[in-house]
GUVOBA-742688 format. One record per atom (N, C-alpha, C, CB): residue in three letters; x, y, z. Coordinates in pm, whole numbers, padded with zeros to 5 digits, always signed. Glycine has a CB too. Layout:
BEGIN
ALAXYZ...
REM end
This chain:
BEGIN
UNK-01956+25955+10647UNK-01916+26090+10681UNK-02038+26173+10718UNK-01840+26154+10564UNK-02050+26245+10807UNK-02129+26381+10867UNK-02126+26458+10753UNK-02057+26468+11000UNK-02254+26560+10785UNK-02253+26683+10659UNK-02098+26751+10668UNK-02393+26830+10692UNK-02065+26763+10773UNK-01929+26843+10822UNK-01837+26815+10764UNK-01883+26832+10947UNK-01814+26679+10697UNK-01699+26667+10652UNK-01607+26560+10728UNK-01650+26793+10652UNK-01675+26537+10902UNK-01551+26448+10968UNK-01613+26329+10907UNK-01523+26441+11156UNK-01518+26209+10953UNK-01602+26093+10991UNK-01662+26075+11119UNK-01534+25987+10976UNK-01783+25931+11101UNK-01813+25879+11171UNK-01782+25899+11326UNK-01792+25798+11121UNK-01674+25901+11352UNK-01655+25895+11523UNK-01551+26004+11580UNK-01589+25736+11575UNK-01626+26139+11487UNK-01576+26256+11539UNK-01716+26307+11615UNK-01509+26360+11419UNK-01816+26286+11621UNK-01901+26308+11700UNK-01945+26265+11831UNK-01960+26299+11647UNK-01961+26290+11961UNK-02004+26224+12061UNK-02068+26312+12183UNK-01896+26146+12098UNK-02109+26296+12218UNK-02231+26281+12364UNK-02113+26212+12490UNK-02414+26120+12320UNK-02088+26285+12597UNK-02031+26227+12708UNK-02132+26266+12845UNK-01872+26284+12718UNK-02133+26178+12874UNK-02221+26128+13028UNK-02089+26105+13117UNK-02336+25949+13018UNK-02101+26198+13236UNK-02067+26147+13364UNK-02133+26188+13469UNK-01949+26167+13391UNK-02089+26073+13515UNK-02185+26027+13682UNK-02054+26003+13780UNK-02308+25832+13675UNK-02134+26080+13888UNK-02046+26083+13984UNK-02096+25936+14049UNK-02053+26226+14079UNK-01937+25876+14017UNK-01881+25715+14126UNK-01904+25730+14283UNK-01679+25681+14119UNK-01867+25825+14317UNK-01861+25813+14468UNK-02058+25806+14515UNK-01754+25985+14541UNK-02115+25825+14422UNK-02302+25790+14471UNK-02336+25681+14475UNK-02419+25835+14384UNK-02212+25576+14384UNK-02257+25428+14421UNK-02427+25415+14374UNK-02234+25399+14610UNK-02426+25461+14250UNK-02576+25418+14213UNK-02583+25252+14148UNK-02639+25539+14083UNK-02690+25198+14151UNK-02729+25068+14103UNK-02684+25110+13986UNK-02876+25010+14114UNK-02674+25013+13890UNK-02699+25062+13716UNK-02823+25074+13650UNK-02639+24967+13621UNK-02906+25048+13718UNK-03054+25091+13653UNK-03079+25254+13660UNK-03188+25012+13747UNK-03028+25273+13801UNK-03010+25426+13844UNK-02924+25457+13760UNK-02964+25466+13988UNK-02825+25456+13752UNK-02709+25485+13679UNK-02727+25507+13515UNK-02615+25372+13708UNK-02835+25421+13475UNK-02890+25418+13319UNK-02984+25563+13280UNK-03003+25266+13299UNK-03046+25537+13423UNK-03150+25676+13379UNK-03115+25789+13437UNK-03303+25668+13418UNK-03032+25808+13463UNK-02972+25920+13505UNK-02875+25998+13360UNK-02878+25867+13643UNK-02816+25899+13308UNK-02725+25916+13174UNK-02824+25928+13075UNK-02619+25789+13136UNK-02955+25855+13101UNK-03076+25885+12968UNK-03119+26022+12997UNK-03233+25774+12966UNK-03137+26084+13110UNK-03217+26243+13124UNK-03133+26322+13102UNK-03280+26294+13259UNK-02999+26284+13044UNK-02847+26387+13020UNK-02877+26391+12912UNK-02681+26344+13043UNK-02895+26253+12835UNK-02915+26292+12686UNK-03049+26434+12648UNK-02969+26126+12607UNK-03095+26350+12690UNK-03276+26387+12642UNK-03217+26552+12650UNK-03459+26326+12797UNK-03191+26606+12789UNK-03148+26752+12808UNK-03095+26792+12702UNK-03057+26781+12911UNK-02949+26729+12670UNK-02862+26798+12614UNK-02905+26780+12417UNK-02704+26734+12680UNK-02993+26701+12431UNK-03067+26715+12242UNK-03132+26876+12286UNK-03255+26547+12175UNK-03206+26878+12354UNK-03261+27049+12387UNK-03201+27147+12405UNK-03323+27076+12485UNK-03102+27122+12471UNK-02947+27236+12478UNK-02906+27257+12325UNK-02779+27149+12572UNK-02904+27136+12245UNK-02848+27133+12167UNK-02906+27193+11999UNK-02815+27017+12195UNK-03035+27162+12048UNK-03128+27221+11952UNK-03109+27393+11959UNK-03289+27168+11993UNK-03100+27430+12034UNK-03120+27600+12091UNK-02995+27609+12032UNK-03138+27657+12281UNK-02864+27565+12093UNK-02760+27620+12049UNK-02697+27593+11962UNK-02699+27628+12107UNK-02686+27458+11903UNK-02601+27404+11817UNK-02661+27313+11725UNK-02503+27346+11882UNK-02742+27318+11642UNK-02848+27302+11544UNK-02744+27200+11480UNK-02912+27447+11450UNK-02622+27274+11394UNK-02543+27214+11310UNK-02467+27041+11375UNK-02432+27341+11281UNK-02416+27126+11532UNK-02336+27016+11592UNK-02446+26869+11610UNK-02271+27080+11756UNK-02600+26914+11649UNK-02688+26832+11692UNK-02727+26717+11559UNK-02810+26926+11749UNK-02697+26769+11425UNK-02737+26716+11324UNK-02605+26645+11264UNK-02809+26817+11241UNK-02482+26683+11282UNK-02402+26612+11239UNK-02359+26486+11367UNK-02297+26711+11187UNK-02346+26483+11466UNK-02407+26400+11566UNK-02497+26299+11541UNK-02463+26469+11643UNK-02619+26318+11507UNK-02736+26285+11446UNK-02710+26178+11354UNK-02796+26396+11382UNK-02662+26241+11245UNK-02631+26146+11104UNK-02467+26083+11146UNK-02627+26269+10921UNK-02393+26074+11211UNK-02278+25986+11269UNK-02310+25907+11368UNK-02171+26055+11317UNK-02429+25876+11313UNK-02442+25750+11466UNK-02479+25789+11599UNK-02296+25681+11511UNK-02495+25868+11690UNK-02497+25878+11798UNK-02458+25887+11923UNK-02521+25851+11794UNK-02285+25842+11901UNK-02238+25845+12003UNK-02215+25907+12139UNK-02190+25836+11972UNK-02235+25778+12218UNK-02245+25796+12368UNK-02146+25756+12442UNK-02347+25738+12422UNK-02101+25796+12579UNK-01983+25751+12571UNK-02008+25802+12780UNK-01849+25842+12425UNK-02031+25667+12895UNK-02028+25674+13014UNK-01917+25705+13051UNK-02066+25584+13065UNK-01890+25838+13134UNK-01762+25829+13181UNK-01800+25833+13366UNK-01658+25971+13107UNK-01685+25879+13427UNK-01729+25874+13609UNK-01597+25967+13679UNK-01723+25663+13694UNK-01646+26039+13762UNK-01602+26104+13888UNK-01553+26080+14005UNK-01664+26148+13920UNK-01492+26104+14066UNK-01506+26064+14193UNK-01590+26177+14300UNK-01358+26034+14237UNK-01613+26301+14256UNK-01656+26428+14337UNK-01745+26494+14261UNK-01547+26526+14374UNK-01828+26522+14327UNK-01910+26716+14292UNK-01868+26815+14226UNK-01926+26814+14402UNK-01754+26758+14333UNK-01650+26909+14265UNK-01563+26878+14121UNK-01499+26959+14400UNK-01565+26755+14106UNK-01475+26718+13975UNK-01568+26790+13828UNK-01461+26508+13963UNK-01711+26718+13902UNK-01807+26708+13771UNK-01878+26891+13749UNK-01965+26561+13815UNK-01813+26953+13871UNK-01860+27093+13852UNK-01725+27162+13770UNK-01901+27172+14015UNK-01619+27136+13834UNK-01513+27174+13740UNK-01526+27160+13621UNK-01412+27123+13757UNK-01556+27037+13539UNK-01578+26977+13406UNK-01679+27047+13359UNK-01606+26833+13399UNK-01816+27123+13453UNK-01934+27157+13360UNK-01882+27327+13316UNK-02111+27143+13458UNK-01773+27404+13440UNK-01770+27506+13424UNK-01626+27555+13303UNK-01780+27550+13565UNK-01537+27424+13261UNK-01453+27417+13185UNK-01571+27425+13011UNK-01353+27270+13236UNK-01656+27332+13027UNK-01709+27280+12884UNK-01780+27445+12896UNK-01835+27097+12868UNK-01871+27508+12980UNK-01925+27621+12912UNK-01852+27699+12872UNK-02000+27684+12967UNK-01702+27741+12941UNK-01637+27829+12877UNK-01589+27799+12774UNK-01562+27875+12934UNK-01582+27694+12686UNK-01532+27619+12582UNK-01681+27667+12465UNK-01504+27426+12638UNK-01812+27688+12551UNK-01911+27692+12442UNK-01980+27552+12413UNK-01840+27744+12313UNK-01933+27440+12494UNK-02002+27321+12458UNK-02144+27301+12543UNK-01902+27200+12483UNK-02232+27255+12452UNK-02380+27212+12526UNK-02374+27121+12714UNK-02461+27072+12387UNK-02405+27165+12795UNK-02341+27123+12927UNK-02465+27093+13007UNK-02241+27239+13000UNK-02520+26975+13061UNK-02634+27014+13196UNK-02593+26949+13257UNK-02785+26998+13205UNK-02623+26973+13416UNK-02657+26881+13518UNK-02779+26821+13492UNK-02660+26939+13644UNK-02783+26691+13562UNK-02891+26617+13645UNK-02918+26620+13758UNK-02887+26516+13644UNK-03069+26661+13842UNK-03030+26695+13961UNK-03205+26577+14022UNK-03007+26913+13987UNK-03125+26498+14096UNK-03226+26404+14115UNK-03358+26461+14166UNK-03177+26305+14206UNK-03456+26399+14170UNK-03612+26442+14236UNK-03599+26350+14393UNK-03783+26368+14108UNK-03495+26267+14404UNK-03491+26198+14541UNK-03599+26051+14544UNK-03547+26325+14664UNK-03672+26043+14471UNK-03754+25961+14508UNK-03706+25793+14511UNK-03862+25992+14423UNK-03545+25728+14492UNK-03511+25656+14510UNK-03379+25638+14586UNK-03533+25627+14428UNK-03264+25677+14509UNK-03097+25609+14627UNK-03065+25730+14656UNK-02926+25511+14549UNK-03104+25863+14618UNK-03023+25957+14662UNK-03163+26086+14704UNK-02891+25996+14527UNK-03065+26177+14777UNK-03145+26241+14792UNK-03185+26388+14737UNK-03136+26227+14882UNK-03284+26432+14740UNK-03326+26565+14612UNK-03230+26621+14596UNK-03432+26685+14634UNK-03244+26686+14480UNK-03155+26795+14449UNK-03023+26706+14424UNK-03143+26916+14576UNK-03000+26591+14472UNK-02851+26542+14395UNK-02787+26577+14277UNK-02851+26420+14365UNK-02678+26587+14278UNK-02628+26605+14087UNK-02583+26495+14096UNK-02502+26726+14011UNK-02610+26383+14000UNK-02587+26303+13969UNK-02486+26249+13846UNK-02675+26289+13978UNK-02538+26316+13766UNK-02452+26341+13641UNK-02500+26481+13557UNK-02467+26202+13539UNK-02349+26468+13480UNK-02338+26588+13373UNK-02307+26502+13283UNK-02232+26716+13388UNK-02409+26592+13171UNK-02374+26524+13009UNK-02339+26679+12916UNK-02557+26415+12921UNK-02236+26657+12879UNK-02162+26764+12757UNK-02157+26696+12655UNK-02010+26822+12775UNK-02221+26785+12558UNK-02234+26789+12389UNK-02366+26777+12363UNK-02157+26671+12302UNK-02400+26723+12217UNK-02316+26665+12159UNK-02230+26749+12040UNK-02383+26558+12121UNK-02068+26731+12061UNK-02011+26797+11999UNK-01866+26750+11960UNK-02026+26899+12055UNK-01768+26778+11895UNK-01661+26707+11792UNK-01584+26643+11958UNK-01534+26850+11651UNK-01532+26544+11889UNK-01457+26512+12017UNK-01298+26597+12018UNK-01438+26330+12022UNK-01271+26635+11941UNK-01151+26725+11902UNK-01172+26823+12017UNK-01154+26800+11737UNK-01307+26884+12079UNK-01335+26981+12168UNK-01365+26886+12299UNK-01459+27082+12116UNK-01423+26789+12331UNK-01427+26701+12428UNK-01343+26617+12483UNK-01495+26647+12409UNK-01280+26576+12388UNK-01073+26487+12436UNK-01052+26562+12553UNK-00886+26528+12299UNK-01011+26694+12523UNK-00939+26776+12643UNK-01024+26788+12758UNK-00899+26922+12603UNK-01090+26788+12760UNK-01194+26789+12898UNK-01220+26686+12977UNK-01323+26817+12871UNK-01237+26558+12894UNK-01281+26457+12968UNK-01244+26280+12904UNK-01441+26495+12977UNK-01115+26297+12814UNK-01055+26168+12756UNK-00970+26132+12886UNK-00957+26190+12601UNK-00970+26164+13004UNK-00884+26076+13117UNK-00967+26032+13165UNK-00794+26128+13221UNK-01067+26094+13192UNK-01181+25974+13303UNK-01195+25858+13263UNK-01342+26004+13320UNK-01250+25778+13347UNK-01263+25652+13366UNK-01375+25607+13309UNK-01258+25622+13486UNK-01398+25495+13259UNK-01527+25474+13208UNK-01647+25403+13307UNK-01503+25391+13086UNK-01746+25435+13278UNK-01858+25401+13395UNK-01901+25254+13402UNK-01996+25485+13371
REM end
């Protein structure tokens, strides 16, 4: 159990990457790793408690996928009004895509009770 009180796999971290970029999976790996890294810093600033019960439940991560820009902008502008930790990734270009890409958004880490509704239909990556 978390300090919080849930169990184990009420906590999670969701990564999505937009499908339609057709990234390699190496691309695809580090793109979902600079979501994390962000969103521990998002998460530190805002959500100290959520970041630590997260923390001590294991870690969970969880690839999901898009088909659009516009899907994964919908999803980032749903989770802020919700209050959940939210960034883009926006590539430097120096390999499959080009600058400024958004590649992926990672939201949380935070209860999945608040993340189900947002993003438990997507597809997994």
């Amino acid at each position: 159990m978390a300090r919080t009180g849930l169990p184990r796999n009420h906590w999670k971290m969701v990564l999505i990457l937009r499908g339609e970029l057709r990234m390699t999976p190496g691309k695809a790996v580090v793109q979902g790793a600079h979501a994390a890294v962000l969103l521990v810093a998002e998460a530190e600033r805002r959500h100290r408690d959520w970041l630590e019960a997260w923390r001590q439940s294991g870690q969970a991560k969880i690839a999901l996928q898009v088909e659009t820009l516009e899907e994964l902008e919908t999803i980032r502008r749903k989770a802020i009004a919700r209050g959940l930790p939210a960034v883009f990734v926006e590539d430097a270009g120096y390999t499959e895509v080009a600058p400024g890409t958004r590649t992926c958004l990672g939201v949380g880490p935070a209860p999945t009770s608040e993340l189900d509704p947002l993003t438990g239909a997507l597809e997994l990556y």
